[in-house]
N, C-alpha and C positions, 0 to 999 in steps of 0.2 A: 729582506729583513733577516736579523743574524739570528742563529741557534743558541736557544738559552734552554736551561733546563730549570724547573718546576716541581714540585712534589705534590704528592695526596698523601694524609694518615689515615687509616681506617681504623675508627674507634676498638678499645673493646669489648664495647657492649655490641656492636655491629657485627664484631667477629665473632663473640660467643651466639649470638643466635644467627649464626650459619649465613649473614647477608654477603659474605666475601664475592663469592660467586658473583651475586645479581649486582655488585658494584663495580666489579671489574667487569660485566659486561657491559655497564654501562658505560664506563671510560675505553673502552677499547673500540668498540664499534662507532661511537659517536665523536672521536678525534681523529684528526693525521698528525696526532702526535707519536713520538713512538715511546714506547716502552722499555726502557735502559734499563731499569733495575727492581728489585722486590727484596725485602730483605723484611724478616719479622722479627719485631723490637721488643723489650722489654723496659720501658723509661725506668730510671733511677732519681730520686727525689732531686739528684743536683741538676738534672735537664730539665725535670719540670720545674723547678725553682726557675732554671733561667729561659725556657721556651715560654711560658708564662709572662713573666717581667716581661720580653721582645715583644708578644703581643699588645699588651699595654704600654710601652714606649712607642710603637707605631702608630697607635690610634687612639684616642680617648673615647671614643664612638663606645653607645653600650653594646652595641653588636659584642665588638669586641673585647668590649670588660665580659659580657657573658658568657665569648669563649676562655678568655682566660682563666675567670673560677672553672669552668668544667674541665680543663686542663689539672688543675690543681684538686680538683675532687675525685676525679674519675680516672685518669690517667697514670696518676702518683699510685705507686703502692700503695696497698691498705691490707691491714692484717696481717701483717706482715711477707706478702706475696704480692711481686709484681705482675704484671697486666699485659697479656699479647697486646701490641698494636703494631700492624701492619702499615711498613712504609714505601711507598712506589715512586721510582723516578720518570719521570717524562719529556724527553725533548723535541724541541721543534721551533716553527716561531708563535712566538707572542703565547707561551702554554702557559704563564698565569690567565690572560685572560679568557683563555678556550676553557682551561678546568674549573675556573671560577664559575661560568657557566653552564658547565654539567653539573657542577656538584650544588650548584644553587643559593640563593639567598636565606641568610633564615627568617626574618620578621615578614613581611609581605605575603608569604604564599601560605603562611599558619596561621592566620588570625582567626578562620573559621574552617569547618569542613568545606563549608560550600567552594571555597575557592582552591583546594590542590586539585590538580592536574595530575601529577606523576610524571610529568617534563622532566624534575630532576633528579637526579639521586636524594636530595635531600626531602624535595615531595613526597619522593617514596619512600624513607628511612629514617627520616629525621621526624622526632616530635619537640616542639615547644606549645605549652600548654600555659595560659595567664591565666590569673584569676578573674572569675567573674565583675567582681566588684572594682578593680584596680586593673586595666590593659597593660599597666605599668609594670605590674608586678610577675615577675614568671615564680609558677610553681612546677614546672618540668620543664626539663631540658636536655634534649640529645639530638645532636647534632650529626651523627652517622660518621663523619671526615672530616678533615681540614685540610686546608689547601688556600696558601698565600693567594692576596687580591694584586700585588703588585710583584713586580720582578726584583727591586731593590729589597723588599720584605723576605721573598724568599731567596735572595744570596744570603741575607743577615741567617736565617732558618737554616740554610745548606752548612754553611760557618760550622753552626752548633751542632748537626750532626755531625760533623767530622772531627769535634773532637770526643762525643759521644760512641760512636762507634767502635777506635780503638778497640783490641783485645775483645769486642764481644762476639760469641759463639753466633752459631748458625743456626743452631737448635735452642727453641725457650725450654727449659724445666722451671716451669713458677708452678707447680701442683705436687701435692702429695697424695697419692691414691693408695684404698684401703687394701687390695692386693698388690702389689707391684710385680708378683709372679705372672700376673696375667694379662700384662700391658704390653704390647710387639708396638711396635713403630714400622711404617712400609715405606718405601718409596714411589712416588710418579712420577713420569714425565708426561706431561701434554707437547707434543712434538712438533716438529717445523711446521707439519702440512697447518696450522691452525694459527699461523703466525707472517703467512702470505701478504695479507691484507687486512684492514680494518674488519675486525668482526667480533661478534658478540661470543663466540665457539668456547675461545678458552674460560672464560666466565661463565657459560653455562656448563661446560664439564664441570666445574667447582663445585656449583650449585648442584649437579645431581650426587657428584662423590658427598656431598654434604646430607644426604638422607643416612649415608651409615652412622653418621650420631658421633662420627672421631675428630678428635681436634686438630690442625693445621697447627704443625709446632714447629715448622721450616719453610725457608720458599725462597727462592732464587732463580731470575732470568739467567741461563747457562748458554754457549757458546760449545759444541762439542769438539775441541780435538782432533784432526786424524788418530791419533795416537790413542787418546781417552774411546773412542768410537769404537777401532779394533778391538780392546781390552772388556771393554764393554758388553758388545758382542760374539767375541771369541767361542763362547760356548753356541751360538747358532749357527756360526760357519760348520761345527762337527755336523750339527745336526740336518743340514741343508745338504750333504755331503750322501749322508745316512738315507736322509730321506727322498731328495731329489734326482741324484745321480741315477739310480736305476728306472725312475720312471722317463727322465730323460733316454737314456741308453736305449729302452725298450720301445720308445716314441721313435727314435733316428733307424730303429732297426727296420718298424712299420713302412717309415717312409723310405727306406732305403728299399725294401721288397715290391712296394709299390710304385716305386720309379722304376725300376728298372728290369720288374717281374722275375725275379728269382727270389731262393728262400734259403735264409740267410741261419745258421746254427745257432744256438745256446752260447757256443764258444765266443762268436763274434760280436751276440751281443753284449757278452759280459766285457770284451775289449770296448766296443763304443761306450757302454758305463763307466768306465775306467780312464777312460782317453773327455770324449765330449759331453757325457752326465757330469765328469766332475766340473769338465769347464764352466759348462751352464751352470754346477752350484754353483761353483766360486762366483762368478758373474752375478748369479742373484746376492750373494753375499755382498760384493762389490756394488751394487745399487741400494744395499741398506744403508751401508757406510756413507755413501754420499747422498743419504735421504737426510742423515742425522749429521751432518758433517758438512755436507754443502761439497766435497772434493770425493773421489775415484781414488782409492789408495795407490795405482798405478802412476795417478797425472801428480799427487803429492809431490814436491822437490821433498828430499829428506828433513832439509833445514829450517821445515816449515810442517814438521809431525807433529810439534808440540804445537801450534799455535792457534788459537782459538777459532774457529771454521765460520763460516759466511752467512749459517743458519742459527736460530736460535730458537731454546725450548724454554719451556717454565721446570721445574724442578720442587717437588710440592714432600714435604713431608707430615704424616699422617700418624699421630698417635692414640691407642685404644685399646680393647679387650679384641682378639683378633683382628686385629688391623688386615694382615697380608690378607685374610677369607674376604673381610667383607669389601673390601674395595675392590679384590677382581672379580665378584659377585655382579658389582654396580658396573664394571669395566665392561665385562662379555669375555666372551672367548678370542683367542687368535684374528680368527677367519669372521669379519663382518656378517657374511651371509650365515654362516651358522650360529651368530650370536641372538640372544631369545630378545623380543621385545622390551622395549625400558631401557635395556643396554645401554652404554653409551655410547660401546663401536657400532653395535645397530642402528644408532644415529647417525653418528658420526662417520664411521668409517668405509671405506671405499674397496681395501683390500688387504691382506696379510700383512704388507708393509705400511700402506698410509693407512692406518688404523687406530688414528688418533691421539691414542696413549698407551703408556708405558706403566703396567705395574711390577713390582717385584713378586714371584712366585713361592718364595718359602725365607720366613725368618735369616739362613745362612745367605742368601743370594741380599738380602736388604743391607745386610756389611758389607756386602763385597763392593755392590752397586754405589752405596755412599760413599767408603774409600778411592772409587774410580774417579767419581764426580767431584771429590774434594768437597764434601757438605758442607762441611766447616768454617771455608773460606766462600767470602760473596765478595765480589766485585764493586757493590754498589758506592762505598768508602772510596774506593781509586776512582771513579767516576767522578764524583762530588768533587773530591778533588784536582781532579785534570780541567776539570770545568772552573773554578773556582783562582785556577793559576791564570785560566786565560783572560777570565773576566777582569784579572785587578794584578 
């Protein structure tokens, strides 16, 4: 069967109370679909006007009239300030109906308590509430996502994002806060090791960063570089240099006196520091680059430094009242094993390098890190589009 691609929206009632996380664990673990793209959206009156209408053109069904008014009630600007919602691309085959399926039906599984499950995302996140006297009549409704039931729907859907997209940032600003002196923005990354295979991992990292109380006002599936990886990293090569080289040099010296039972100077082991400590760093350097990178800056051709690497990370931006503290707070330390319980490396992570994620450590380091990354710019537009040229 051929590759098409699919979308999910995640509401913003869904993203304001922190369900991001336990959605995208549920889509990640429960498909072989993959996950091409994330981008956090801000609609503008003219796409709900027209994502609205498409839904009504497709169906007369009331399902679907009752997404179309929550479309246009909830989604649209109000108060003059537009609304995160979060939009994800999926490809694979047949991922209309594989997401249609996680994400669930709305009338059948709500008509009373007795019957959710929690099967779907919608079991778990969505309310629709009827009134007593009238089944007919709904007085709540939230739907947690959406996501096309047929594939021709969501080409017509893909269409309208792309011309929505153009020109729009990477970062929402739909808030005005009563200090703005005291708002930092951080960066993460949730890293390759977590993106192996189907799993629930990157969605629950979400969900624990989601206890600091900050809001997700960026996000993008990234691709690292050789080139972007080095630059990236460049400040841990000193430090692996700094730090490793001499306990290596001092380790080669042990073992050199113990093979061969002689004892060896001060002098020579500060040459084996110099000479094979540093090799061993650069080398441990050289296995980060190609943890985050997918390539060995050695096996790179050159003509292939720029071009997007063979792993892929999430890319999450974090805004609030110390951001940088409280997210490496919830992160842990470096080193897995010395990170304190709750952590999430202490969950998650395995060792200094596969350690799940990536936070930025001070305010200067979160510019540098977003200028490397290119925040601004998200892929997900050229996707839609490359897909879109082949379909038709």
């Amino acid at each position: 069967m051929e590759q098409a691609i699919s979308y999910v929206m995640v509401t913003p009632y869904t993203i304001a109370k922190s369900r991001t996380g336990g959605v995208l664990a549920r889509l990640l673990s429960q498909l072989d679909l993959e996950l091409v793209g994330a981008q956090m959206i801000a609609p503008d009156e003219v796409f709900i006007r027209e994502y609205a209408a498409s839904l009504r053109e497709e169906n007369t069904a009331r399902t679907v009239s009752l997404l179309a008014d929550y479309v246009e009630q909830h989604l649209a600007p109000s108060g003059g300030r537009k609304h995160r919602t979060l939009l994800l691309l999926f490809r694979g085959e047949n991922p209309c109906g594989k997401l249609a399926a996680i994400c669930g039906h709305i009338y059948p599984e709500h008509q009373n308590d007795d019957s959710l499950s929690g099967e779907t995302i919608r079991d778990t996140y969505a309310d629709l509430i009827v009134s007593p006297e009238d089944p007919q009549a709904v007085t709540y409704f939230e739907p947690a996502v959406m996501t096309p039931r047929t594939q021709e729907w969501a080409d017509k859907d893909l269409a309208l994002f792309t011309r929505f997209l153009p020109g729009k940032k990477n970062i929402i600003k739909n808030i005005q806060y009563p200090d703005p002196s005291k708002i930092e923005q951080t960066l993460v990354i949730i890293k390759p090791d977590n993106w192996r295979y189907a799993s629930s991992k990157p969605g629950t990292i979400i969900d624990m960063f989601s206890r600091t109380g900050l809001r997700i006002v960026g996000i993008k599936v990234h691709r690292f570089s050789l080139a972007e990886a080095l630059e990236f990293y460049g400040p841990v090569e000193r430090a692996l240099k700094e730090k490793l080289s001499p306990s290596f040099g001092k380790k080669a010296r042990e073992l050199l006196e113990k093979e061969f039972e002689v004892t060896l100077n001060g002098e020579l082991e500060k040459c084996l520091t110099d000479s094979f400590g540093i090799a061993c760093a650069r080398d441990q350097f050289a296995q980060i680059i190609e943890f985050m990178s997918g390539t060995r800056p050695e096996k790179c051709p050159p003509e292939d430094i720029n071009t997007p690497g063979s792993v892929k990370c999430m890319i999450i931006i974090y805004e609030g009242e110390n951001a940088v503290k409280k997210i490496r707070e919830v992160l842990g330390p470096t080193d897995p094993l010395k990170a304190p319980g709750g952590t999430i490396r202490r969950e998650f992570g395995s060792n200094v390098m596969v350690n799940t994620a990536h936070a930025s450590d001070s305010p200067e380091n979160v510019e540098r890190e977003m200028e490397i990354v290119r925040i601004n710019e998200n892929s997900l537009e050229g996707i839609i589009r490359s897909y879109l040229a082949l379909r038709h």
